[in-house]
C-alpha positions, 0 to 999 in steps of 0.5 A: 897214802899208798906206796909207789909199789904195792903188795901185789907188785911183789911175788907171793913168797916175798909178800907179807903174810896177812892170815886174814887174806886169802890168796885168790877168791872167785866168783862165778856164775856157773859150774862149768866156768869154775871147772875150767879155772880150776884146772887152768890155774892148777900150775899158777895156782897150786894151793888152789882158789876159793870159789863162790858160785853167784853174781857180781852183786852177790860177790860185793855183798860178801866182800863187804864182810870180809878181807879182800884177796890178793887175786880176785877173778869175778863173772859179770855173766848175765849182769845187765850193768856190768861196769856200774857192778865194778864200779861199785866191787871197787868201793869195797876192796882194798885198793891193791887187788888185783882183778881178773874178769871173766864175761859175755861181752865181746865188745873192744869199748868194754874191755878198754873201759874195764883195763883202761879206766877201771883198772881190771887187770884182763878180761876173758869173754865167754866161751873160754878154755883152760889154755885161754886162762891158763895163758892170760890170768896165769902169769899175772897170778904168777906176777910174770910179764907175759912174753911177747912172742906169745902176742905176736905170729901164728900159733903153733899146736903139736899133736903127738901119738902117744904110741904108733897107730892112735889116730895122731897123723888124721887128728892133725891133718883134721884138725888144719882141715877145719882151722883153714877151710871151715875157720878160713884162717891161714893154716899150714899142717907140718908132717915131721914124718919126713919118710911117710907123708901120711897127713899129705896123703889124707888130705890128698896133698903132695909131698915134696922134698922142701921141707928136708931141705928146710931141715938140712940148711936151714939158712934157705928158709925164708917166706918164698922158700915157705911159699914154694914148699908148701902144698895147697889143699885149700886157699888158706891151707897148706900142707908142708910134708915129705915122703923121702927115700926110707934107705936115706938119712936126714941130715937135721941142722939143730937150728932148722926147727927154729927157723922153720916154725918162726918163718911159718909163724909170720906167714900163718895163723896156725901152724899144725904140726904132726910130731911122733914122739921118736926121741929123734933131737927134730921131734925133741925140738918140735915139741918145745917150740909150739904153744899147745901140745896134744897128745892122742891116745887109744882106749889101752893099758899100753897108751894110758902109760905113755901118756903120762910118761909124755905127760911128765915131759918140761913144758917148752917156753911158749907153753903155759899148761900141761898137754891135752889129752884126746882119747881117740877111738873112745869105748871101742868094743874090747877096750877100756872105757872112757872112765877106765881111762881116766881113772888111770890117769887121774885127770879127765881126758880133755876131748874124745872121739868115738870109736868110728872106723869106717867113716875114718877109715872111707874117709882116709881112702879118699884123701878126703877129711873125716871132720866131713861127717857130723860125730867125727866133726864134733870132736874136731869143732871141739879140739879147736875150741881149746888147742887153737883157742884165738886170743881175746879181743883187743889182747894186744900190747897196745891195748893191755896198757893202761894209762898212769894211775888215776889215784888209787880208790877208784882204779885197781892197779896195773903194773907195767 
């Protein structure tokens, strides 16, 4: 008779050692899911995961013959009977594994059978992203409750320019572009630029004075305070940006950038915010209040260096992962190429976008989006995809919880 608390309710380094035991196992269907798995578990899981490339029924038939992993993260793609396959995984493991399953079924019955009844720790449907991984399966590798306040309120992407000119401020304003008007979900693009108001400029939106005074008292900021300031440029978009006097100082309230982004997050789905990295304590603070960092950089010796030394900044406490990398203006003629890039910054760049000056450069004259041409759109479409990744169906607190063990050689465990 198993105990109350079962191995995998301790942390790894107190667990007791098993050699026989590996740590993760996973087995999945194709390559490009293993790809995204290892890198979005690279910081939850540092000695890394065993990989099998097959089927749930070929997962089954190898678990059969060897020990059960603490950590078992299975592909039900393409499996015409997905929950009679778990059924059966659950007769040949060892009943306090803990099982992550990743799928094609967009369904809310299927992920409350798979969690509730079967006992599946979390379920991904496809097409997942590292963030996505790295968000929900990291901290049950990790045996940390995920926060709550990563379930509730909009979600905040920062981009940041590795170095001035990049491209970071028209990444941005199309980036909220695409979120509220092509995804139509409530979107506010913050310009932390107060003295430009560039992304107000190529969205040809207006700049006003609210968000410095949300920034020096921040005591007014509240929903009508948010709905007062921010520019429409579409019915679910908005822009919040300033254009204030070069030869006057702003007063910043070191409570104000809290403030202002909870607000915007029970207004908004998404709150896209334009940070250059200046070292000034509001961009500081920018930056470790959003969930996905980004970070733009061109095709140069200069942008690939400060891209690792902002690389090396701490996570903030909403942040699961390492910041995006968008290689911008990509195999610009008299510029590294793209595998140059890479190559010096060890690591694969997540999104580039060609090098495409005119269209841009037309686009920003009109105080029109660039993601209104097709390759431009396609990086955009593409930085969505992964910054801005929803969660999964069903993911709330709610309906992550499971009903109370229903004995333990059927039902995997889930710790509450």
């Amino acid at each position: 008779m198993p105990s109350d608390v079962s191995i995998a309710d301790v942390p790894p380094e107190q667990a007791p050692a098993r050699p026989d035991r590996q740590d993760i196992v996973a087995f999945v269907a194709d390559a490009e899911t293993e790809s995204i798995l290892r890198d979005g578990l690279s910081d939850a899981a540092p000695r890394g995961i065993e990989f099998h490339r097959t089927s749930a029924r070929g997962a089954i038939e190898i678990l059969e013959k060897t020990a059960t992993p603490r950590i078992l993260i299975v592909d039900v793609s393409g499996e015409a009977r997905p929950l009679t396959a778990l059924e059966l995984l659950s007769d040949v493991v060892e009943p306090d594994v803990h099982v992550l399953l990743i799928g094609e079924f967009n369904d809310v019955n299927f992920y409350r059978h798979a969690t509730r009844i079967l006992g599946v720790r979390e379920y991904l449907f496809k097409p997942i992203t590292r963030d996505m991984v790295a968000r929900h399966f990291g901290p049950i590798i990790l045996n940390r409750a995920r926060r709550p306040e990563t379930l509730q309120g909009g979600r905040v992407v920062t981009i940041t320019g590795v170095r001035g000119g990049v491209g970071a401020s028209t990444i941005a304003a199309n980036l909220a572009w695409h979120l509220g008007k092509r995804a139509n979900r409530h979107t506010v693009l913050v310009d932390a630029d107060l003295y430009r108001g560039s992304c107000a400029l190529l969205l040809n939106a207006k700049a006003g004075p609210g968000l410095r005074t949300a920034l020096e008292t921040p005591q007014r900021i509240d929903e009508l305070f948010i709905e007062r300031s921010a520019q429409p440029v579409a019915e679910r978009m908005h822009v919040l940006a300033g254009e204030e006097s070069l030869s006057e100082t702003i007063n910043y309230d070191a409570s104000a950038a809290r403030k202002l982004i909870e607000t915007l997050r029970r207004r908004y789905n998404f709150i896209v915010v334009d940070v250059p990295f200046t070292g000034l304590q509001l961009h500081r603070d920018l930056l470790m209040l959003g969930h996905q960092r980004v970070l733009v950089l061109e095709p140069s010796l200069l942008a690939v260096r400060d891209t690792l030394r902002l690389l090396a900044l701490p996570n903030g406490p909403l942040q699961v992962h390492r910041g995006m990398i968008v290689l911008n203006r990509a195999n610009r003629s008299g510029e590294l190429t793209q595998h140059q890039v890479e190559d010096a910054l060890k690591m694969k760049v997540d999104i580039a976008i060609p090098d495409l000056p005119r269209v841009v450069g037309n686009a920003a004259n009109m105080g029109e989006p660039a993601a209104l041409h097709g390759r431009f759109n396609k990086g955009i479409v593409a930085l969505a995809a992964q910054a801005a990744a929803s969660f999964p169906a069903d993911s709330s607190p709610e309906g992550a919880r499971s009903p109370a063990r229903q004995g333990w050689r059927r039902v995997w465990p889930f710790v509450r």
